[in-house]
C-alpha positions in Angstrom: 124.8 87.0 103.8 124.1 85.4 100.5 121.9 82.5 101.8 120.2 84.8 104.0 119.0 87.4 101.6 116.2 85.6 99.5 114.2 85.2 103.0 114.6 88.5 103.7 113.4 89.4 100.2 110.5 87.6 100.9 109.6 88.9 104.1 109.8 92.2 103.1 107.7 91.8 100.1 105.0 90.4 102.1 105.1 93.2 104.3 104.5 95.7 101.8 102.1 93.4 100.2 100.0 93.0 103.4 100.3 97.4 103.4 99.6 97.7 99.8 96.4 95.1 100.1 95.5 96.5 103.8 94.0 100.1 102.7 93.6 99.7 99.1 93.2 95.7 98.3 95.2 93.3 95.8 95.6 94.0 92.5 92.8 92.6 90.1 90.9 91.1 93.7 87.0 91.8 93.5 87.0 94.7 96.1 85.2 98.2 96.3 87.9 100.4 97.9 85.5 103.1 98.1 83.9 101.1 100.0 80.3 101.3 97.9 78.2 99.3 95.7 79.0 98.6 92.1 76.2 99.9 90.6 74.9 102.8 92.7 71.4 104.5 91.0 71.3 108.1 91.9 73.3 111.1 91.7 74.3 111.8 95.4 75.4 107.7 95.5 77.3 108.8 92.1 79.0 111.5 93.5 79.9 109.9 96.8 81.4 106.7 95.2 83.5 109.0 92.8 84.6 110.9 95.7 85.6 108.0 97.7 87.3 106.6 94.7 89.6 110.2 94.4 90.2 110.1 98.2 91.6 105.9 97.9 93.8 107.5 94.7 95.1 110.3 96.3 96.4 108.1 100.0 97.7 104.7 98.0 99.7 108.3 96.1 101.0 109.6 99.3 102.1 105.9 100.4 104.0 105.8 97.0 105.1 109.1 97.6 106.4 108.3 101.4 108.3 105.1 100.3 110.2 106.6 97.4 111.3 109.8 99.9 112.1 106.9 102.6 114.7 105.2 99.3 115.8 108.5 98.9 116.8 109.1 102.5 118.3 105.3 102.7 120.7 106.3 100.0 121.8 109.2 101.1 123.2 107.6 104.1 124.4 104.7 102.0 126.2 106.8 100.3 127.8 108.7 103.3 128.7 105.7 104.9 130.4 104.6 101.7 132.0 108.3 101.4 133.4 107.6 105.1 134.7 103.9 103.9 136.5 105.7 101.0 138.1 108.6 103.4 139.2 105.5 105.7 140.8 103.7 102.8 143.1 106.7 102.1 144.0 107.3 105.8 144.9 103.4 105.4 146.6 103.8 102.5 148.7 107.2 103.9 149.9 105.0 107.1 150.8 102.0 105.3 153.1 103.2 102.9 155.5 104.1 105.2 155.4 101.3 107.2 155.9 98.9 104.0 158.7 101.2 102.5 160.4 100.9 106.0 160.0 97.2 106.3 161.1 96.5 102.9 163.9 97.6 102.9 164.4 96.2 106.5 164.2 92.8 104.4 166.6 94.0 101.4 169.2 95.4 103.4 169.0 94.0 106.9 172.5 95.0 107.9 172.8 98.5 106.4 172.3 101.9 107.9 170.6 102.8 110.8 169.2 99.2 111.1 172.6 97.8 111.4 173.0 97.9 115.1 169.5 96.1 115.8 171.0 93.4 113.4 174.4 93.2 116.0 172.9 93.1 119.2 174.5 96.9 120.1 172.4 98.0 123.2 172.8 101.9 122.9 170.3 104.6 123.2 170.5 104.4 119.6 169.3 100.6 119.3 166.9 101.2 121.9 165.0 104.2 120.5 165.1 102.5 116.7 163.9 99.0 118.4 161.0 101.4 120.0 160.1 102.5 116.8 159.9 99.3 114.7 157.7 98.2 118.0 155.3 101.1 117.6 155.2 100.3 113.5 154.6 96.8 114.1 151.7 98.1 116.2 150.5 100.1 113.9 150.7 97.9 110.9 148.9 95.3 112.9 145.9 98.2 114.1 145.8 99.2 110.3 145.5 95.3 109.2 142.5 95.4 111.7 140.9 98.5 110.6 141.5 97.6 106.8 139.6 94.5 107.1 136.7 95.7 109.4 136.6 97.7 106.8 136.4 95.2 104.0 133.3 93.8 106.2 131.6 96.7 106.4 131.7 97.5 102.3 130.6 94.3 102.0 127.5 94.3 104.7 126.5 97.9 102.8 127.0 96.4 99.6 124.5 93.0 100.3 122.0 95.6 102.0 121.9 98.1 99.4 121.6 95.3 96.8 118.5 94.2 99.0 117.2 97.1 99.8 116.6 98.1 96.2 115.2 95.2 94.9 112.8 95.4 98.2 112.1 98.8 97.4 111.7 98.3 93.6 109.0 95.0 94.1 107.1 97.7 96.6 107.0 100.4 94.6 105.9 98.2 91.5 103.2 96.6 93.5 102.1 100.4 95.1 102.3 101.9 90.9 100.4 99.1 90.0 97.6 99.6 92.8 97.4 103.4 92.0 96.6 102.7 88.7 93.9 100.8 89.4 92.3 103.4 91.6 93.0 105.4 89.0 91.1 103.9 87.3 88.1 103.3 89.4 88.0 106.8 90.0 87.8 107.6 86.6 85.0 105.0 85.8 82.5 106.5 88.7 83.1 109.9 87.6 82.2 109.0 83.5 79.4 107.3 84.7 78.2 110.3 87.2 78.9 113.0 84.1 77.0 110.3 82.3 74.0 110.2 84.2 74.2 114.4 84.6 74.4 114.2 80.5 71.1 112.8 80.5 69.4 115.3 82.6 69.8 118.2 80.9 73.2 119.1 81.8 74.7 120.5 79.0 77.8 118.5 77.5 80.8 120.7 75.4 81.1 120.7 71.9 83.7 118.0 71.7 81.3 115.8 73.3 83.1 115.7 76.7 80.9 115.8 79.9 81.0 118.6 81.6 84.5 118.5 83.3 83.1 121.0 86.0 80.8 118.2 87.1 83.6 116.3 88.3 83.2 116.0 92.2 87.2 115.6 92.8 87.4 119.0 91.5 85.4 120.5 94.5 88.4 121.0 96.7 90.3 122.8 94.0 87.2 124.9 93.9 86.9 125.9 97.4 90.6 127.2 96.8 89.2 130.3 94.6 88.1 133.6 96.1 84.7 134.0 96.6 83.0 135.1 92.8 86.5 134.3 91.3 86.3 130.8 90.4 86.8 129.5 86.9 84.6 127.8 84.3 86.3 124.5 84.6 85.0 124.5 88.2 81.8 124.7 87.7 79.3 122.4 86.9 76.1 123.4 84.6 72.8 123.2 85.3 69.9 121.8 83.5 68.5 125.0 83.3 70.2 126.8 80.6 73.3 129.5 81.7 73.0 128.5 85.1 76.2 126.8 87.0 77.3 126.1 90.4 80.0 124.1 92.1 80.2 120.2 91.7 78.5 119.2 94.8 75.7 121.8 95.0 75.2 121.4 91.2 74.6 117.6 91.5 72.2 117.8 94.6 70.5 120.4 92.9 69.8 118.4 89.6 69.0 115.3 91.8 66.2 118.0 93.6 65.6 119.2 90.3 64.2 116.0 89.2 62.1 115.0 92.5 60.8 118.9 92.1 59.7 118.0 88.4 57.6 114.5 89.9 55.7 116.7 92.1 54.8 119.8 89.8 55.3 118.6 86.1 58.1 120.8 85.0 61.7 121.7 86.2 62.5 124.4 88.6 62.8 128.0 87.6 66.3 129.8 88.3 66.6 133.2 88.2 70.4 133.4 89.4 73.0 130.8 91.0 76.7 131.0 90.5 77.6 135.0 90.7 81.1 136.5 89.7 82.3 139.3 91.9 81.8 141.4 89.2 78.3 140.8 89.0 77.9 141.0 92.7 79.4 144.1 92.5 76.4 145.5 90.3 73.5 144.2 91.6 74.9 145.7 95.3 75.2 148.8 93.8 71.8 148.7 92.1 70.3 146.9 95.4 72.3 147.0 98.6 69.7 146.3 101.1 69.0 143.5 99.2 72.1 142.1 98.0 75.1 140.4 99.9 78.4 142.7 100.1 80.7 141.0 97.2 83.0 138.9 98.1 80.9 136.9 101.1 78.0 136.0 99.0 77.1 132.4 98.6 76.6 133.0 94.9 80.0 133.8 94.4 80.9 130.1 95.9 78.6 128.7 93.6 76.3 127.5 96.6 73.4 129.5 96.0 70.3 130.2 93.6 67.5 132.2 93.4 64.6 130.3 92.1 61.4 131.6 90.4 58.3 129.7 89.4 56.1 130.2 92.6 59.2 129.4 94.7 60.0 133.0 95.6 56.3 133.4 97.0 56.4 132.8 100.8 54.4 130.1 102.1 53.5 129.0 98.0 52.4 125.5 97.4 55.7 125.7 95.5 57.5 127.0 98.9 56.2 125.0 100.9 57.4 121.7 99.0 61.1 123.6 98.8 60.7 123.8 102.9 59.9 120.0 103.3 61.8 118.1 100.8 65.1 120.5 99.3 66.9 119.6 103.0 67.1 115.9 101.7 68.8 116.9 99.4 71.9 119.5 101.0 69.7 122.8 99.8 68.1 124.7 103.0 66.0 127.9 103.2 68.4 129.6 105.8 66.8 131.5 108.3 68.3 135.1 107.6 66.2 134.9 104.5 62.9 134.4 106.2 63.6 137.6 108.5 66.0 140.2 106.9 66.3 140.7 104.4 63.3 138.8 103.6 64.4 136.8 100.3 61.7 133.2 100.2 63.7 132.5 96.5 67.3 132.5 97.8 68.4 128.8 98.8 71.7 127.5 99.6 73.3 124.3 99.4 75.4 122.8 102.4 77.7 119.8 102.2 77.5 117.0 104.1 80.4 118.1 106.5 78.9 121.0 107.5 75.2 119.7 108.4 
């Protein structure tokens, strides 16, 4: 067992190497497990790399995750069988105490009691039935010999693979800590340099000097988890426009419009509204409910709406017009409703990629 164990080592630590390297690549190697460019130069690039880089963090996690609940199970029946080996030992130990207590004194006092007549060749029932006896503890001692030391071999087989297993399991999960760390890492480097680049656009930055922890793309599934109009600050992302916030994804698409809109006219786009609380949406349905959505399934309360100003909310407006053509490239769409009824030309919503 000994000599074989080293090899097996080995093996198994190339195995999880190969999983490890497979999906995320080796430790310090020059790799982009995102699968994007080092240096991307806009916002949407930005956002997609730091998204990519969350998604790599959070599977190499589950992998750790699986292999230490797979340890976990692996002991547990260790320790079962090991449980069973000690119940066995004390069975052992029950049958043979008899059979040593008989057979010793068989050996001290060979011609005494009710061994005597076996020791002078008498041949009555009595002989017979105590010569059927010793048979059937000779039997048994020898059984019990045999189950005592497949025993032995068995403690010592789960003793040479637990030994193995953990130092298998503790190279692997090394290796897997090391690899999620670096991802980590990564992650955390494209989302400082996306807040970054947001910083320098107007997005507003909190008085500690942070970036705006809203802007952070991983947090957009945590966002989608909030009722509509209920979700929190830290969700949101700012706009460059001042008092004006939406979720992560919209928010960056709509600074990275934003900035294309401010090429074509000179100045930044005016916003009237965007992320609405339910209590907000409450009021302006009361003051306005043919115009207003019912709260709770407005797009403002998901922070995936605004309501721009500036020539915008003129239909068929130089200003319009340019929305209609270009905002698409960019996730925001003029959606149909609002060209009919009710007829809003300043409301615009921002879809994500999935649901294009």
């Amino acid at each position: 067992m000994a000599s074989r164990r080293p090899r097996s080592l080995v093996a198994a630590a190339l195995v999880i190497t190969s999983l490890v390297a497979g999906p995320y690549g080796a430790a310090g190697a020059s790799v982009t497990p995102y699968g994007g460019s080092a240096a991307p130069g806009d916002l949407e690039s930005l956002r997609r790399e730091a998204e990519k880089a969350a998604q790599a963090t959070e599977k190499a996690r589950k992998v750790l995750k699986d292999r230490r609940d797979q340890l976990m199970t692996a002991q547990a029946q260790l320790g079962g069988k090991l449980r069973d080996l000690q119940r066995a030992d004390e069975k052992l130990q029950t049958v043979r105490a008899p059979l040593s207590q008989l057979f010793s004194s068989l050996y001290q006092e060979p011609a005494t009691g009710e061994l005597a007549p076996l020791m002078v060749k008498q041949a009555d029932e009595r002989t017979l039935s105590l010569m059927g006896e010793l048979r059937y503890l000779s039997e048994s001692r020898q059984a019990v010999t045999a189950e005592a030391y497949q025993a032995y071999r068995e403690r010592e087989q789960l003793a040479a693979q637990a030994e193995e297993q953990r130092a298998v399991t503790m190279l692997g999960e090394a290796r897997l800590a090391a690899e999620v760390e670096q991802l980590n890492r990564r992650s955390e480097e494209r989302v400082k340099a996306l807040t970054a680049a947001l910083a320098k656009l107007g997005v507003k930055v909190d008085r500690v000097g942070r970036d705006a922890l809203g802007c952070d793309p991983t947090k957009i599934k945590s966002a989608t988890g909030f009722p509509n109009g209920l979700i929190p600050k830290s969700h949101l992302c700012p706009l460059p426009q001042k008092g004006q916030q939406l979720r992560a994804d919209a928010a960056i698409a709509f600074v990275s419009l934003n900035e294309a809109y401010k090429k074509r006219f000179g100045k930044p786009l005016c916003v009237t509204d965007s992320y609405r609380s339910l209590a907000d949406q409450h009021a302006i349905y009361r003051r306005t409910p043919f115009l207003a959505a019912i709260p709770g399934r407005s797009n403002h309360g998901l922070g995936q709406a605004v309501d721009l100003c500036g020539g915008v909310q003129t239909f068929r407006s130089v200003q319009f017009n340019w929305m209609k053509a270009n905002a698409p490239r960019f996730g925001w769409i003029h959606p149909d409703w609002a060209e009919r009824s009710p007829f809003e030309p300043w409301h615009w919503e921002y879809v994500p990629p999935d649901s294009r």
